[in-house]
N, C-alpha and C positions, 0 to 999 in steps of 0.2 A: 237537601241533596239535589245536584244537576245529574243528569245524565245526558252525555252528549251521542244522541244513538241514529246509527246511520237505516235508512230507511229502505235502502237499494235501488236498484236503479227504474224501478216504475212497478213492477208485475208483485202483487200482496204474497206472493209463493216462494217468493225468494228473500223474505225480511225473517230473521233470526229467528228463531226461539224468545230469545231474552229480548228481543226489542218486543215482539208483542207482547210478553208479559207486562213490561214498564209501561207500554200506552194505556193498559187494561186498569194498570195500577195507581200513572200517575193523576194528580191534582192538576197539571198544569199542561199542557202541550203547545210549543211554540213550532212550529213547521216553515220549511220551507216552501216557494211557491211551488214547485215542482213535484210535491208529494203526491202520491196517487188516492184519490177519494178513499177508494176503497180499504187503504191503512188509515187513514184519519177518522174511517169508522171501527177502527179497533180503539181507539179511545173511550174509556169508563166513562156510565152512565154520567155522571156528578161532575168528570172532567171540563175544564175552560178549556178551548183550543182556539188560536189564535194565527193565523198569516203573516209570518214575518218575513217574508219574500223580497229580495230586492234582484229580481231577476231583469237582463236586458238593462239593466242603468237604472230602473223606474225604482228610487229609493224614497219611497214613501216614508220610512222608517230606518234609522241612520243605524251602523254597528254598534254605537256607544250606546241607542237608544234600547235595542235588544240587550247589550252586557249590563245594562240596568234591569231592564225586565228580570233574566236570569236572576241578578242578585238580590232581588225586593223581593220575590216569591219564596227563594230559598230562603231565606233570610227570617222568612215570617214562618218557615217550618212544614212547607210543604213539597212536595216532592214533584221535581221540574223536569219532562222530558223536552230536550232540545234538537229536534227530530228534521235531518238535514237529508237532503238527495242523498245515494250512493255510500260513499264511507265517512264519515267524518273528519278524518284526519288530513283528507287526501282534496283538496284545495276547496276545502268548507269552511275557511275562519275559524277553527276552533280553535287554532293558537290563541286568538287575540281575546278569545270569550274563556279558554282557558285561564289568560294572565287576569282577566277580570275577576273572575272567580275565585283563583285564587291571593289576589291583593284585599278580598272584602273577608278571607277566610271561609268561603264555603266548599263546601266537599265533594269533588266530582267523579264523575265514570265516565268513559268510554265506554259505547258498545258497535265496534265494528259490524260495517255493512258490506253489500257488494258493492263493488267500484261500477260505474260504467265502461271501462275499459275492459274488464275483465267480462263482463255481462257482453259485450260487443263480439268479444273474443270466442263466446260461446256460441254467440245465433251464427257468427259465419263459417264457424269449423276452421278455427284456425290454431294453432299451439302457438302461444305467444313464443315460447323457449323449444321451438322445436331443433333438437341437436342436431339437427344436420344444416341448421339455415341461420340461429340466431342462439346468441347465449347472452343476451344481456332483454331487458326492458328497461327503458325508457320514458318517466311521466312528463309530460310538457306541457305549456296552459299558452295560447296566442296570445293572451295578457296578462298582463301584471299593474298591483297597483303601482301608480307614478308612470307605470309607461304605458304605452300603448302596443309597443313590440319589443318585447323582449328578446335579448340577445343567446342564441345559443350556442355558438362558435360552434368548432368542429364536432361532428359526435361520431363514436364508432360506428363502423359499415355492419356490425355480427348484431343489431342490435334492432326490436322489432318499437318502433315509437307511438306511445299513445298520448294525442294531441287533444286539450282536451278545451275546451272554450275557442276555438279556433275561429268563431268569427265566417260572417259571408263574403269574406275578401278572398276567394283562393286563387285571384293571381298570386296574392300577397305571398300566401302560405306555400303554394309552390317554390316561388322563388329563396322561402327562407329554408325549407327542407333542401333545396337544392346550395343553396348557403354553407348549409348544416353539411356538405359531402357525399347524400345520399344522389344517388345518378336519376335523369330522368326517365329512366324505366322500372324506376323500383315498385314496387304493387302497391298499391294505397287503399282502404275502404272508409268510407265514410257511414257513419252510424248515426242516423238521427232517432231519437225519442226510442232509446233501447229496450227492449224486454215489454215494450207497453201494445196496444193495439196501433197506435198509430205510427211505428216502426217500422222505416224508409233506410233500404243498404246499397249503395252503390260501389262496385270496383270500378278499380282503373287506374292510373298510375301516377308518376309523382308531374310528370311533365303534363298528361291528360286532365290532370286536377285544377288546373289554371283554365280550363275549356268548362266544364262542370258548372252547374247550376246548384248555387246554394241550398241543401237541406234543410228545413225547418231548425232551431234550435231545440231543445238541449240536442248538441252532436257531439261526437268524439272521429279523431281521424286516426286510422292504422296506416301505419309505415313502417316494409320492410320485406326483406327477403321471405320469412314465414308465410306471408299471405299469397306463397308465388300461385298457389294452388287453386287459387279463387279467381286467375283471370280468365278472361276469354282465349281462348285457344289461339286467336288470331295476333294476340299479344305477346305470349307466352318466347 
């Protein structure tokens, strides 16, 4: 059995119930770079844990070569946790470790995590769907495989956007939010290294974001009317 179970977004307080049980339980843990030590010592005495991180481009270790791993361990009848940042489902590959898994016939689980977005949303007091500002959310990723920028076309104004691999180009990202129809004063926070010790928040807006200095990675960027509350008075 795989279990693809999401690990949250850094702080060991906010990962499931059911994911700590499965690290305690499993035979196998394959992690992402990004996990935090301190989950990866919830892993069983007896457990293999292993680095399968291909963070920043540095792909030591290719997606085909992990949907192998997956498949050989399960395979041989032990029990596989595949332990990603944040959610799983929510731009961690598990599609494609999914179609593997199940092309070789083995049996898997999801066990959802906090997103980063959602974790972001909470350290700066902001209601992603607050009914007086925004009724929609928004996931966005600066990249995609094949391209390097992805096309967003137009997107609704009622809608609060989380950006989420956005990249240290924020001329780039301003110019595409501003693409995208959102005006240059719309609120924007950037969230680097959420929920962890080393967590850096900056506001300021869609036009001011192109002036900004790159936060460390893993970031997420908010965009939208909801966040009006978080600027400086002088912007407001």
């Amino acid at each position: 059995m795989v279990y693809l179970v999401g690990a949250g977004p850094g702080d060991p307080e906010l990962l499931t119930v059911r994911a700590a049980r499965l690290m305690e339980t499993g035979d196998f843990v394959f992690h992402d770079d990004l996990v935090a030590p301190e989950i990866l010592e919830l892993a069983g005495e007896n457990a293999t844990v292993m680095n399968v991180g291909k963070r920043c481009g540095n792909k030591t270790i290719t997606q085909d070569d992990i949907n192998a791993l997956l498949v050989e361990h399960a395979s041989a009848g032990h029990s596989v946790v595949r332990l990603k940042t944040g959610d799983p489902m929510l731009f961690g590959r598990a599609g494609e470790e999914m179609d593997a898994l199940a092309a070789a016939a083995i049996p898997f689980e999801s066990v959802p995590g906090i997103t980063a977005g959602f974790a972001a949303s909470s350290r700066i007091d902001a209601s992603l769907t607050d009914r007086r500002l925004a009724s929609k959310v928004i996931f966005l990723t600066g990249h995609r495989a094949g391209s390097d920028e992805p096309s967003w076309g137009p997107l609704p104004l009622d809608a609060t956007l989380i950006i989420y691999m956005p990249g240290p180009d924020y001329i780039r990202l301003s110019s595409q939010i501003r693409r995208a129809g959102f005006k240059g004063q719309t609120p924007c926070a950037i969230v680097s290294s959420v929920a962890t010790p080393q967590e850096q928040v900056v506001h300021t807006t869609v036009d001011r974001l192109a002036r900004t200095s790159p936060l460390p990675a893993p970031c997420v960027v908010l965009v939208g009317d909801a966040l009006y509350g978080k600027l400086p008075e002088a912007e407001k």
